[in-house]
Backbone as ProteinMPNN parsed JSONL, in Angstrom:
{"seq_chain_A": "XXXXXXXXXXXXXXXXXXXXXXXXXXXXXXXXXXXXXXXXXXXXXXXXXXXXXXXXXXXXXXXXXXXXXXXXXXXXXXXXXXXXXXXXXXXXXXXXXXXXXXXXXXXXXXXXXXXXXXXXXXXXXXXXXXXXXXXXXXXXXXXXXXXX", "coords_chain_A": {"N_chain_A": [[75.54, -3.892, 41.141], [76.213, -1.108, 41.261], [77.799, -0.915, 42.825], [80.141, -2.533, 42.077], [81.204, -1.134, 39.978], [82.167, 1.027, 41.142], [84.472, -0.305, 42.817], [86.014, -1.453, 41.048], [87.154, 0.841, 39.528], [88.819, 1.884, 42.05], [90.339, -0.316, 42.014], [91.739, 0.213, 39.593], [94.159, 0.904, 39.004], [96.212, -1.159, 40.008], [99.323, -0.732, 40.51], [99.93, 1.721, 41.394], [98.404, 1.467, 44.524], [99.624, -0.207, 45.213], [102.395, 0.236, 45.863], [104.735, 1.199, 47.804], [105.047, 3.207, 50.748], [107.87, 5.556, 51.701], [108.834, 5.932, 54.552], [110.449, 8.295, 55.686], [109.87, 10.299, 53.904], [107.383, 10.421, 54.406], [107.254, 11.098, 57.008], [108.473, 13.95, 56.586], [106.974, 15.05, 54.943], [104.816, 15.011, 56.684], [105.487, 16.901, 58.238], [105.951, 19.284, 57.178], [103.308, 20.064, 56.455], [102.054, 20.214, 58.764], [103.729, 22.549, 59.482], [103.039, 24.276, 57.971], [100.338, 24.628, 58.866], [100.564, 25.356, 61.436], [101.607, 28.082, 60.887], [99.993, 29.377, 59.477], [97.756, 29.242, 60.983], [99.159, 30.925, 63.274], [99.287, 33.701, 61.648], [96.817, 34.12, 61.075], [95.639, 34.626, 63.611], [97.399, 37.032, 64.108], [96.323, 38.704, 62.154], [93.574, 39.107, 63.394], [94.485, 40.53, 65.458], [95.688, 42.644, 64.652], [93.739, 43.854, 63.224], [92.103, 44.394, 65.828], [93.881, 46.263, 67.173], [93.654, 48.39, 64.945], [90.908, 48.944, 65.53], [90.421, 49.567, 67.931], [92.096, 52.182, 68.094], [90.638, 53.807, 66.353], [88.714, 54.165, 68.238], [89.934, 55.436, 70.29], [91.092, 57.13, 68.726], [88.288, 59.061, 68.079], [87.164, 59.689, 70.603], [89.313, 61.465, 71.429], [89.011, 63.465, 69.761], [86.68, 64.076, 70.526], [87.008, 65.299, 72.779], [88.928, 67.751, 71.826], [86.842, 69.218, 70.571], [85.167, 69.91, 72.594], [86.807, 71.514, 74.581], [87.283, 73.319, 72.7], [84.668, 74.209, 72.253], [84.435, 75.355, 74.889], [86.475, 77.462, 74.616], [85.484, 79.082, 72.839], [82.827, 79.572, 73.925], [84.328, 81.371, 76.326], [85.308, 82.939, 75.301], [83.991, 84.482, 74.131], [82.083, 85.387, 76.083], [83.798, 87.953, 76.626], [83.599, 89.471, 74.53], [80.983, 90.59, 74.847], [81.477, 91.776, 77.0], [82.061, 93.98, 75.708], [82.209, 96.901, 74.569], [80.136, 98.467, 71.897], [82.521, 100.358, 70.973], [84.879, 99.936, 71.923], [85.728, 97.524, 70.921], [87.926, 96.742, 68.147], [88.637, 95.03, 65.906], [88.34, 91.941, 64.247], [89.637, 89.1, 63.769], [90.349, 86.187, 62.092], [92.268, 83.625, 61.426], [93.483, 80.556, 60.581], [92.312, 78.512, 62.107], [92.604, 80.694, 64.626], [91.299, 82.829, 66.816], [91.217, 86.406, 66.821], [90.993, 89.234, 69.121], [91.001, 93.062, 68.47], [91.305, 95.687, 70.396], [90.589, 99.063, 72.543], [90.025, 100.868, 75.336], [89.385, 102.897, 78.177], [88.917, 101.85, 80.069], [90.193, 100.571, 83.194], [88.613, 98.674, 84.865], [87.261, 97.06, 83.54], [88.771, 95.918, 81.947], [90.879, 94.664, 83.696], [88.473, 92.41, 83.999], [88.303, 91.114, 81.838], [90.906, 90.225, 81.6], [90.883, 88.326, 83.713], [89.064, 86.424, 82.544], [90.422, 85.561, 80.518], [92.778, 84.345, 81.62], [91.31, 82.139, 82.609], [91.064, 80.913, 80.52], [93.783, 80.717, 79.804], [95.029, 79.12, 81.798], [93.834, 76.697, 80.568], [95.706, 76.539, 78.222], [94.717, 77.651, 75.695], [94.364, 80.633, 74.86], [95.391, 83.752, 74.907], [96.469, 87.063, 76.25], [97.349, 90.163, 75.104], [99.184, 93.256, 75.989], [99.029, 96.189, 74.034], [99.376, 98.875, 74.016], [100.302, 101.639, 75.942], [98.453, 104.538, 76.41], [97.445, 107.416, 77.378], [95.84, 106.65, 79.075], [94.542, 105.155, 77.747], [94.095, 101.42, 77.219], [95.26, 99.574, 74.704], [94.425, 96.415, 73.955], [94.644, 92.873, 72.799], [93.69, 89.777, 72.198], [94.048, 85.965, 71.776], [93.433, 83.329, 70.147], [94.324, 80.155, 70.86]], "CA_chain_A": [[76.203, -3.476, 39.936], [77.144, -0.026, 41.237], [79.511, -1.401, 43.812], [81.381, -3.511, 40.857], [82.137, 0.321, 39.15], [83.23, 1.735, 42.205], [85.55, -1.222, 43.182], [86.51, -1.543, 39.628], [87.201, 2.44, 39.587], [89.513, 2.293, 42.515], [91.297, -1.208, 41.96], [92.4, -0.082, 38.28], [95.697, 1.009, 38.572], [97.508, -1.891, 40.919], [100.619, -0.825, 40.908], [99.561, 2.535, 42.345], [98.122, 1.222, 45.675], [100.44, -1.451, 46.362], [103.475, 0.933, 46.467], [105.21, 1.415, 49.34], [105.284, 5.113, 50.432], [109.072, 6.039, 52.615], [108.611, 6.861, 55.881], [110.973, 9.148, 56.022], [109.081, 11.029, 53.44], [105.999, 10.684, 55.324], [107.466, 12.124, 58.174], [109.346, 15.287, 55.88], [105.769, 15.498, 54.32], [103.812, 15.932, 57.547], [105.958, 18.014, 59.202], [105.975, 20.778, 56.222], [101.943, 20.167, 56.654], [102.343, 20.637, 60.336], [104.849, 23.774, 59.858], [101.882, 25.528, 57.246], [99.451, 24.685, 59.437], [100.668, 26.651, 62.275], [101.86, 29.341, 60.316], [98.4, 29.743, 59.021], [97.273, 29.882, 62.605], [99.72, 32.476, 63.473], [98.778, 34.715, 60.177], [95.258, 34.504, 61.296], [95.685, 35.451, 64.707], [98.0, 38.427, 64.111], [95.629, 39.686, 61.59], [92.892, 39.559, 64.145], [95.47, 41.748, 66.573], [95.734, 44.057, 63.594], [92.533, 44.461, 63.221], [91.244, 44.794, 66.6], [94.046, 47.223, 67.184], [93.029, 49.04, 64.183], [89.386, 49.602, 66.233], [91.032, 50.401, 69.517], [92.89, 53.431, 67.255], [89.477, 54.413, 65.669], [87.63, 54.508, 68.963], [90.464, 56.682, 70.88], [90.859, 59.237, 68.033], [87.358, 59.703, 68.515], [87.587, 60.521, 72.073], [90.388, 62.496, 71.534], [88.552, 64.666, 68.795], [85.389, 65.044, 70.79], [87.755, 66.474, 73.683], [89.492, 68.712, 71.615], [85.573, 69.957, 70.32], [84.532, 70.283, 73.998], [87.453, 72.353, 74.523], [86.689, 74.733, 71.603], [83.547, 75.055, 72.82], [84.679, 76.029, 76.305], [87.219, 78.166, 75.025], [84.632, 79.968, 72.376], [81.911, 80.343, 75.038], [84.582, 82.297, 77.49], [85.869, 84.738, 74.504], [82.343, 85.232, 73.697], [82.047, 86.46, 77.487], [84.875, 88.734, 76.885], [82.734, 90.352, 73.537], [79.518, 90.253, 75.745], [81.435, 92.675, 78.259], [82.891, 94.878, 75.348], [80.864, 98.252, 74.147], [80.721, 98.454, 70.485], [83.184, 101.361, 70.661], [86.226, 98.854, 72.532], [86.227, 96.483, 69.181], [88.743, 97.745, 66.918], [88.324, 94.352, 65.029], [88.199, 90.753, 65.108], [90.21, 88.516, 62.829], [89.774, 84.6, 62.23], [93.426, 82.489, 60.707], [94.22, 79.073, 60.597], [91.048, 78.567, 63.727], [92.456, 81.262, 65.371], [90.341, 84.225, 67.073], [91.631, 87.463, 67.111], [90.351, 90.483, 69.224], [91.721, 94.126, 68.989], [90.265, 96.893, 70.896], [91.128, 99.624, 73.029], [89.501, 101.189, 76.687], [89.802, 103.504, 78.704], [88.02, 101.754, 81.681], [90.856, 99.323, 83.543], [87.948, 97.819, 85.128], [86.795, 96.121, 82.019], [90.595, 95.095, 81.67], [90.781, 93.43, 84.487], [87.6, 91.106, 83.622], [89.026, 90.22, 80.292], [92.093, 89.432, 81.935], [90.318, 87.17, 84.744], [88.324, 85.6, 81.867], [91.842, 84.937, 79.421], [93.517, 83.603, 82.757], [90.854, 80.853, 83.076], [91.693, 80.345, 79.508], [95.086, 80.563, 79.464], [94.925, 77.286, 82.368], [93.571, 75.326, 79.735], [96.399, 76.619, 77.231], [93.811, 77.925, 74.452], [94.066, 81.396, 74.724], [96.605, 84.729, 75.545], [96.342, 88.849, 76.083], [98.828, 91.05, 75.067], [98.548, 94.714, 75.713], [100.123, 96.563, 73.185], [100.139, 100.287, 74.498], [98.935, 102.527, 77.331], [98.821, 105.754, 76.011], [96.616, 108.628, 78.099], [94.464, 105.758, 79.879], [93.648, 104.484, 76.66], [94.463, 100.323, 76.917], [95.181, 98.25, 73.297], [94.7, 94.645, 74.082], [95.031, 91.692, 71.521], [93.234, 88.52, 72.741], [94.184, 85.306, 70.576], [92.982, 81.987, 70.886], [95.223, 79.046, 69.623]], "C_chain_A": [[76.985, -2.181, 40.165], [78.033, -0.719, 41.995], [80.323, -2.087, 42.682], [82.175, -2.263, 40.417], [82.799, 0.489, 40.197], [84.321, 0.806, 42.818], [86.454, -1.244, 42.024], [87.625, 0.076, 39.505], [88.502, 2.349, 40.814], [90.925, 0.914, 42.651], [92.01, -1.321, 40.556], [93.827, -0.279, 37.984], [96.443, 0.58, 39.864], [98.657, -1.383, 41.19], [100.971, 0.825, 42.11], [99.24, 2.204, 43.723], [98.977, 0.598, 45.818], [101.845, -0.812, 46.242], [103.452, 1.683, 47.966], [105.68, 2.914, 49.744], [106.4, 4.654, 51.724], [108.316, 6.296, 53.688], [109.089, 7.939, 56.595], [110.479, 10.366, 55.574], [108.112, 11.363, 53.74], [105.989, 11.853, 56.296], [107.937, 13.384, 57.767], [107.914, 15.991, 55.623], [104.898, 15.891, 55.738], [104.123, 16.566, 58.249], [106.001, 19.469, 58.318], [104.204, 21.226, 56.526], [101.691, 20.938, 58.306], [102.333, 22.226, 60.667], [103.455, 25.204, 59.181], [100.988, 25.789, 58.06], [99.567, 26.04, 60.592], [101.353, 27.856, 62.016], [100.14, 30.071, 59.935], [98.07, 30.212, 59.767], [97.628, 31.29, 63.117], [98.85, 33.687, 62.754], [97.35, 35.208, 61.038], [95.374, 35.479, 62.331], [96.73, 36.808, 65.084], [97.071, 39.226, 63.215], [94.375, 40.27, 62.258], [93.552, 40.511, 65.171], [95.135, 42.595, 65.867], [94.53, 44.91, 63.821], [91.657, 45.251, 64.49], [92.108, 45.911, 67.406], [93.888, 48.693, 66.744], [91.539, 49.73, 64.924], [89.408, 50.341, 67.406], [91.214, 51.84, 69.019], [91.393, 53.883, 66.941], [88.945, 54.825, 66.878], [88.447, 55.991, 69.783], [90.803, 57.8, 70.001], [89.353, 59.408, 68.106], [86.825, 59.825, 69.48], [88.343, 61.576, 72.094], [89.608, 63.909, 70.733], [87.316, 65.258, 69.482], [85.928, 65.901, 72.258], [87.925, 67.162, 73.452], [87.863, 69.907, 71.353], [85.372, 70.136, 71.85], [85.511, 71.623, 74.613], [87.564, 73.146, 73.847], [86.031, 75.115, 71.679], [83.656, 75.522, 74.316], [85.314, 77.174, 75.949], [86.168, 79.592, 74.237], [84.272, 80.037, 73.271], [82.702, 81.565, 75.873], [85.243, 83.866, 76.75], [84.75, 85.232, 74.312], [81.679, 86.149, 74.691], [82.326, 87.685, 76.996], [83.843, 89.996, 75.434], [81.416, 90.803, 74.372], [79.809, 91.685, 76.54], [81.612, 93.787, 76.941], [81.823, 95.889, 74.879], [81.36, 97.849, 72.63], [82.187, 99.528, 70.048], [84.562, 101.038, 71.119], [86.441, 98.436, 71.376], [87.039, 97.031, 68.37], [88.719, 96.605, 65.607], [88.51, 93.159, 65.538], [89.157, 89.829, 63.408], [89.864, 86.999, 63.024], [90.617, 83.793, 60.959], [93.776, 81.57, 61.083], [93.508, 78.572, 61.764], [91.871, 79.175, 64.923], [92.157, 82.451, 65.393], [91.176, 85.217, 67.295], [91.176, 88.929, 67.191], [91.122, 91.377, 69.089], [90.829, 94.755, 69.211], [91.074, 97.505, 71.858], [90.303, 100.37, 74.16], [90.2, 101.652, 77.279], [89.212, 103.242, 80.426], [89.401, 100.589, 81.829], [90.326, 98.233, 83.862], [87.912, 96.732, 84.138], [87.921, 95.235, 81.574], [90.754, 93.932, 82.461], [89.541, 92.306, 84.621], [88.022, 90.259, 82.764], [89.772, 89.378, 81.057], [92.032, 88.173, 82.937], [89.972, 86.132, 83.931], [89.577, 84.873, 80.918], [92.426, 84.348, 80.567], [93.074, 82.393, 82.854], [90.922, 79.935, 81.39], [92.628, 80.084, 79.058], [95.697, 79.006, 80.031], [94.802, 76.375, 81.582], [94.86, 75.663, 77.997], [95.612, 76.956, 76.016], [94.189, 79.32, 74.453], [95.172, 82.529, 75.438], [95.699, 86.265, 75.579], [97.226, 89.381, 76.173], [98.29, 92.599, 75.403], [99.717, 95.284, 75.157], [100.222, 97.727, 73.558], [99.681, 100.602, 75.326], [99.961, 104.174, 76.628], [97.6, 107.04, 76.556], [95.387, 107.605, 78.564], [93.722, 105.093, 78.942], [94.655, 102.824, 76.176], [94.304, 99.793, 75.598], [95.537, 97.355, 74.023], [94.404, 93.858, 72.746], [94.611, 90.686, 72.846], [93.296, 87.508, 71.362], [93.603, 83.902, 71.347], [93.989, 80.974, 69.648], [94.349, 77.802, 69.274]], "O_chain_A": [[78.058, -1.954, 39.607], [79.12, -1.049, 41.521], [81.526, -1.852, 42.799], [83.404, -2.197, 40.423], [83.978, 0.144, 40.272], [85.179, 1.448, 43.423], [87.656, -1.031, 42.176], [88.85, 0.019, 39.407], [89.464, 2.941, 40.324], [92.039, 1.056, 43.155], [92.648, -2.306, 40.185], [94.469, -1.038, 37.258], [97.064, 1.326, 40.622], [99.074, -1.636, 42.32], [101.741, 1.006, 43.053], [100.037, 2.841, 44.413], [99.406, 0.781, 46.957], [102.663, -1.628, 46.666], [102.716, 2.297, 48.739], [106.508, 3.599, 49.145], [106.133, 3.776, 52.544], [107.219, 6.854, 53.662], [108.631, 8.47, 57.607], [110.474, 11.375, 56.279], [107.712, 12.502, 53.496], [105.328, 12.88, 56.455], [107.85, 14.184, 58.699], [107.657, 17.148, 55.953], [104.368, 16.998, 55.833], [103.331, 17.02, 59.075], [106.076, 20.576, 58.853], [103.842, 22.379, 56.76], [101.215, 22.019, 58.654], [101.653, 22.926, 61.417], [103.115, 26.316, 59.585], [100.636, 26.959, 58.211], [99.008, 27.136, 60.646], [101.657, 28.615, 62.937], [99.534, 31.1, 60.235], [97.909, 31.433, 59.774], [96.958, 32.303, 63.319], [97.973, 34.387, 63.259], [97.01, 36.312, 61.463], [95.282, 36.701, 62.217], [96.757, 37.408, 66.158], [96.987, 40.429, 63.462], [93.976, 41.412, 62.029], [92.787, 41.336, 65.67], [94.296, 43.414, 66.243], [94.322, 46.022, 64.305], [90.896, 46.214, 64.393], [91.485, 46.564, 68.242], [93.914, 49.729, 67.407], [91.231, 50.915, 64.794], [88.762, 51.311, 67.805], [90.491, 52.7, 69.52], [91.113, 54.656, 67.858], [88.581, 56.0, 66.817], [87.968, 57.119, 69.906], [90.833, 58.999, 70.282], [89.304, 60.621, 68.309], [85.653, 60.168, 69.32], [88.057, 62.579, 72.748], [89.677, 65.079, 71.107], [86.879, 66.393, 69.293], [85.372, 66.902, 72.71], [87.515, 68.049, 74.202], [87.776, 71.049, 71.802], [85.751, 71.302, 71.954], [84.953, 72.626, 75.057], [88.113, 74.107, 74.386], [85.968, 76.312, 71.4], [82.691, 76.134, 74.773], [85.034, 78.138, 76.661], [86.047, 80.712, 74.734], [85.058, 80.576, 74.05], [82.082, 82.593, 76.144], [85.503, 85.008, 77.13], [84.549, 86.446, 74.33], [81.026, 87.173, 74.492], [81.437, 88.525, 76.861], [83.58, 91.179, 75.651], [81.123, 91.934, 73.984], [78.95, 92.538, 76.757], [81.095, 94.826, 77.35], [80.63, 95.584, 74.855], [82.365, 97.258, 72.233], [82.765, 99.431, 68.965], [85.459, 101.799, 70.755], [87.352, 98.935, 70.716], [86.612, 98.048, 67.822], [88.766, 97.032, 64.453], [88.76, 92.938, 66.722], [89.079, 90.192, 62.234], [89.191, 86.613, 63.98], [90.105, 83.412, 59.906], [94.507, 81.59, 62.073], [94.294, 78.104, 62.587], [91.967, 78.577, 65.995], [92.448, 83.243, 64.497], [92.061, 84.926, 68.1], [90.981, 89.706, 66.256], [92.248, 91.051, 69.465], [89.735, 94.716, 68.649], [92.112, 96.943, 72.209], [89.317, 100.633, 73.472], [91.395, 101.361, 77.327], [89.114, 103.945, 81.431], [89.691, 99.852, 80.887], [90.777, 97.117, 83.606], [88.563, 95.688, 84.117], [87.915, 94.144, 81.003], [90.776, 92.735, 82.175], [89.724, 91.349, 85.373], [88.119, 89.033, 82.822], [89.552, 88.182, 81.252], [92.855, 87.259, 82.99], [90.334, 84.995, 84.232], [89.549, 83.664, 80.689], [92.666, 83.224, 80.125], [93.848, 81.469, 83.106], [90.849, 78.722, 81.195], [92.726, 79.361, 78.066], [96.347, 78.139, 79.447], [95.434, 75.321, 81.661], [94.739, 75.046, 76.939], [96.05, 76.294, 75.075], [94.685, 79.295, 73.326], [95.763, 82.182, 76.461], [94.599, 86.492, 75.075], [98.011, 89.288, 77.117], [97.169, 93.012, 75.106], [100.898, 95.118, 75.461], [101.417, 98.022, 73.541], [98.644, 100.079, 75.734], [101.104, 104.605, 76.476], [96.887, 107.441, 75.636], [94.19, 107.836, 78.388], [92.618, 104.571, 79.099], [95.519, 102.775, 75.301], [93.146, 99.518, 75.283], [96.59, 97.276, 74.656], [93.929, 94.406, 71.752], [94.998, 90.741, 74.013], [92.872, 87.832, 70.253], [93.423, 83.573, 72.52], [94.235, 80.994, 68.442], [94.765, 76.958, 68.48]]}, "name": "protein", "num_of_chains": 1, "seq": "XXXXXXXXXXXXXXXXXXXXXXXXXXXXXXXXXXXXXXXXXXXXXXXXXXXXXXXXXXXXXXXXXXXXXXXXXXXXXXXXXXXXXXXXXXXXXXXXXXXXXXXXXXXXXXXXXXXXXXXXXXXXXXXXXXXXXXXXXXXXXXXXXXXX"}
């Protein structure tokens, strides 16, 4: 009895099945099917590019950022030297704009000069860091140490 519905059910409307579908249309029709299809494909697989370029980008800025930190902490540690050598009575002050360090102070020992200046040299290699001397006036050196 069910098979009678379901035969019944799909042999109602004769004139529907027994038309004759174009073939030309067939062929128009599965080539648009065709054309979506591998567009689809495409789509997909450029959005997976996207994406897994997108992760590439995420992983090398964070390489890049924990370089630049490794290098801030190299370049702090070697100014921190440079305070380490200084007497309290060298310091004339210390400033701190836009993350950069700024020593002034003044000595009358050259020695001591020339350490700084050994120690800003091995910082200057890595491009972080300068010394200016701003006067010599009766053996008494002003230097300026900056860090960029």
């Amino acid at each position: 009895m069910k098979n009678e519905k379901i035969l019944n059910f799909f042999y109602e409307d004769e004139k529907f099945y027994n038309k004759e579908i174009d073939k030309g249309k067939l062929i128009i029709i599965s080539i648009i099917v065709f054309t979506i299809v591998i567009n689809l494909n495409k789509f997909y697989k450029t959005q997976k590019l996207e994406e897994h370029v997108t992760e590439r980008k995420s992983v090398l800025n964070c390489i890049e950022q924990n370089k630049e930190t490794s290098n801030i902490k190299q370049t702090t540690s070697k100014l921190s030297s440079i305070l380490n050598l200084m007497d309290a009575s060298e310091l004339k002050s210390v400033e701190m704009k836009n993350k950069k360090l700024k020593f002034k102070g003044e000595t009358n020992d050259f020695e001591k000069i020339k350490n700084y200046l050994d120690i800003v040299k091995e910082i200057e290699n890595t491009k972080e860091a300068n010394i200016d001397f701003i006067n010599n006036n009766e053996n008494i050196y002003e230097f300026e140490i900056s860090s960029f």
